[in-house]
N, C-alpha and C positions, 0 to 999 in steps of 0.2 A: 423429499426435502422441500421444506417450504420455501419463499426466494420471497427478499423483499430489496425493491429498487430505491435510494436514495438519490434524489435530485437537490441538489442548491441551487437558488437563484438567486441574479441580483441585478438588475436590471438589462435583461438579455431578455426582452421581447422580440426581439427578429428572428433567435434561437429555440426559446424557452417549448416553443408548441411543439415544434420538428421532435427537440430530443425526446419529449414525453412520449409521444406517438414510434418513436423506434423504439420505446419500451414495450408499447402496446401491438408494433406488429413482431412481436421475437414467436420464433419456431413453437420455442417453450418460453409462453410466460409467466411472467411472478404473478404470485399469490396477492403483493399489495405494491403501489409505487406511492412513495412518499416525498411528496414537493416540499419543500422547505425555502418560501420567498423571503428573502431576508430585509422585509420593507424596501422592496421597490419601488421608485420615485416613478417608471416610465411606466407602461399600458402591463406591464408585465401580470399583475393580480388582474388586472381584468379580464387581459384574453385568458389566463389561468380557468379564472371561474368561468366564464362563456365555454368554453371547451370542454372541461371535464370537474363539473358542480358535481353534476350525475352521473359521473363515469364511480361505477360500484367497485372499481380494484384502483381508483387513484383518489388519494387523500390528501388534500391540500390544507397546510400549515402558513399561515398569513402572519409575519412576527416581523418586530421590531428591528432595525438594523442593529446589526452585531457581529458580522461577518463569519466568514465561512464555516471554523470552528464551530461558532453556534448552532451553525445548519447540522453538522453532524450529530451534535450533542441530540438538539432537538429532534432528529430525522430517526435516531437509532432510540431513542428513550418511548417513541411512536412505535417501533419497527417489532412484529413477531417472529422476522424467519429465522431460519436456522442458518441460510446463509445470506449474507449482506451485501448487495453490490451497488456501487459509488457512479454518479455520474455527471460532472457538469454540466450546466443547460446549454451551454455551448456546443457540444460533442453530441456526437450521436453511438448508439449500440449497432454493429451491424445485425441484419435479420438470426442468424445462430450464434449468437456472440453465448447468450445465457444457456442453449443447449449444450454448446462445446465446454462449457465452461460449469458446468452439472456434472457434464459425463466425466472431467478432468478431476473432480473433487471424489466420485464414485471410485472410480480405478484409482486414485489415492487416499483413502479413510485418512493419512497421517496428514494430509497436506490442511494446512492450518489459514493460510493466506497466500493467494494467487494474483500473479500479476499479469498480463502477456503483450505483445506485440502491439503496434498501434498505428493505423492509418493518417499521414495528415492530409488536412483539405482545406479549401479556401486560399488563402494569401500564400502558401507553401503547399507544395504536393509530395508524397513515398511514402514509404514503409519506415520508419524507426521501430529496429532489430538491436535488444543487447545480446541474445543469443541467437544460434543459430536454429539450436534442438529443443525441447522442453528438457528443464534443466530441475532435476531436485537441489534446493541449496540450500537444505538441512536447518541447524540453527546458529543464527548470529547474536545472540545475549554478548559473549563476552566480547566481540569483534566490535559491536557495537557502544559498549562502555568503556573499551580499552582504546579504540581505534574512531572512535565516530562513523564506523563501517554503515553509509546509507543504501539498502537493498529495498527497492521500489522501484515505484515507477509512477504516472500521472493518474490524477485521482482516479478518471476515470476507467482506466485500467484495473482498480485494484477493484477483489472482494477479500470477506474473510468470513468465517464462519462464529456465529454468535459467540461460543464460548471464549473465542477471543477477543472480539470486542469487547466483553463485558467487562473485560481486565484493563483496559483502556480507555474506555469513553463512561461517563464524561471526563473533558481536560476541561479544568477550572480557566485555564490562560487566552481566552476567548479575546480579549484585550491583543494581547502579544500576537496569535494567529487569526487574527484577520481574514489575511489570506495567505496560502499558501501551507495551509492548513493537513494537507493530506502526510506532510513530513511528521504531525504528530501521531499517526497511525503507522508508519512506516516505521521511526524509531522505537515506537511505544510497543511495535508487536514484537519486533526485536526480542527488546529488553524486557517483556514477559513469557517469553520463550518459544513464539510462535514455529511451528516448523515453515518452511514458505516454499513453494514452486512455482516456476514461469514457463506459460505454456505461450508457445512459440507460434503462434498466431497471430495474426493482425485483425481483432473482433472487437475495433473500436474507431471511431474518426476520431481524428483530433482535429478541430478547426482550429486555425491561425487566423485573424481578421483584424490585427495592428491593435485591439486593445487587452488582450489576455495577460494575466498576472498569471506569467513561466512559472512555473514551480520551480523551487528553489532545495538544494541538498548539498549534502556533507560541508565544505566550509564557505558556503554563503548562506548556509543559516547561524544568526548570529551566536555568539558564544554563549552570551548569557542568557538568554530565553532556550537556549538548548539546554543549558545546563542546570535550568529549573526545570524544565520538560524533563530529564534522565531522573532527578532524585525525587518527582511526583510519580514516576514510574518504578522507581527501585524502592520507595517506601511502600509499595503495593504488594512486590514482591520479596523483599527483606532479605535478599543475597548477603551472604557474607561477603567481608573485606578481600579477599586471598581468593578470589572467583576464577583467578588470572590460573590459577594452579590448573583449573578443567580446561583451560583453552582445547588438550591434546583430545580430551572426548567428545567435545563440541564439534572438532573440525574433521573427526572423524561420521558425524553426520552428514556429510555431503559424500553422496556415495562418490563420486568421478571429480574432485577438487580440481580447480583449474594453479597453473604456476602461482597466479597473481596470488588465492588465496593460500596458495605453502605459505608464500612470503611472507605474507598479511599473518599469520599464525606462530609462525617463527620469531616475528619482530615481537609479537606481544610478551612471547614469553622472554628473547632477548632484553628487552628495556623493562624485564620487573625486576622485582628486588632479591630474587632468590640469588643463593649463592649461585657459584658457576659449575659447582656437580649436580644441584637439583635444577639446572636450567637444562644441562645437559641431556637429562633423568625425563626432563618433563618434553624435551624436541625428540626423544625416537620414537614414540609413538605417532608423532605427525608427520614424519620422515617415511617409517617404514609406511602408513598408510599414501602418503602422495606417490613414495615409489612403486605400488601395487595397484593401487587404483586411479592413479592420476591422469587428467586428459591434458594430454601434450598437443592437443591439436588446434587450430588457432581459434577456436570458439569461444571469442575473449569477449567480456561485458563492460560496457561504457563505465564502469567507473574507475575511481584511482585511489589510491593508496596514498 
């Protein structure tokens, strides 16, 4: 599989060199690393170019400011791999981060978009773990249109495999995401039906150094640039209205469902508009599945309902 690195910058010269170089010393490297400086004001394009003009697998992209969004647009519309992995200049990849994270996609052909585990460093130090195991957690389309179910994680964590970004990027809202950007790929794989797993690894730094713009999900991102983000993403995919009806075989794609998401699957179909014998009709299938396969054990994930 081919592997291609996306970097955004934006004025992170103290950072910018370090992260590209833990691209370049990974076990297994990518095929191409793709910088995307989003007109940087500080030395950031220069040490850029001084460093890697000549470097034959890093390709640097020198553009206008227009924030993060932008970067990906431009970073992925550059990009040939088959799989796509994100990374702030801020962060670093640890040395097997892209090996582990190959071999995780091989032993799952279905797994569509990957997130895992992540190191901080700098201003804060640990592990941030939302699970315990690698976790398959199937598809969230309608969890996601019915619930604002956000399943991510920070940018630099995430890859996804080309055929999915294709259905996703570019996002026109470049204005509106700025930053914080990685929540349009997050909802958007969603709601094109990405299958996704998270491997339970920590194969990534996260620096903290008091100026980072936190990533932001489920209700802190605002309502209504969500809610043009969801129907730029539903006209792509052209769901019907009554989606809500498959809830029971969506959520029968997570092989080991955790309580949270019964509940999460049962509300949707409780708060639709079926009567109350096809509501009935529509919760034992997600019943009998959480009661046969369901993990009652506390390996519970940072988010909320």
């Amino acid at each position: 599989m081919k592997v291609s690195v996306l970097i955004n910058n934006y004025n992170y010269q103290n950072y910018v060199i370090e992260a590209v170089n833990s691209v370049l010393s990974q076990t297994r490297p990518p095929e191409e690393i793709i910088v995307v400086d989003d007109g940087s004001t500080d030395l950031s394009p220069i040490k850029l170019q001084e460093h890697f003009s000549k470097h034959s697998t890093v390709k640097l992209i020198l553009k206008e400011n227009a924030g993060q969004l932008s970067c990906f647009n431009e970073g992925f519309k550059q990009s040939s791999g088959d799989i796509i992995f994100f990374l702030d200049s801020d962060d670093l990849y640890k040395p097997n981060y892209l090996e582990n994270a190959l071999s995780f996609y091989e032993r799952f052909p279905e797994c569509d978009f990957l997130m895992c585990d992540f190191e901080r460093i700098g201003q804060a130090t640990g592990r941030r773990a939302d699970y315990k195991d690698d976790r398959n957690l199937g598809r969230s389309t309608i969890a996601t249109l019915y619930r604002n179910r956000w399943l991510g994680a920070i940018t630099t964590t995430l890859s996804a495999r080309r055929n999915t970004l294709e259905k996703i990027l570019p996002v026109p809202f470049v204005q509106e995401w700025v930053n914080d950007a990685e929540n349009c790929m997050v909802y958007g794989s969603s709601i094109v039906g990405a299958h996704k797993f998270y491997c339970a690894q920590d194969l990534i730094q996260y620096r903290l150094h008091g100026k980072n713009y936190h990533f932001k999900c489920d209700g802190r991102v605002g309502h209504e640039r969500r809610s043009r983000l969801f129907d730029f993403f539903m006209e792509k995919v052209n769901y019907p209205d009554d989606l809500y009806q498959q809830a029971g075989t969506e959520f029968k794609t997570i092989p080991k469902p955790l309580y949270k998401e019964f509940r999460l699957y049962l509300s949707i179909i409780k708060k639709s508009p079926l009567s109350a014998l096809k509501k009935i009709r529509a919760m034992v299938p997600i019943v009998l599945h959480f009661l046969v396969n369901g993990d009652f054990s506390s390996n519970v994930p940072n988010w909320h309902l």
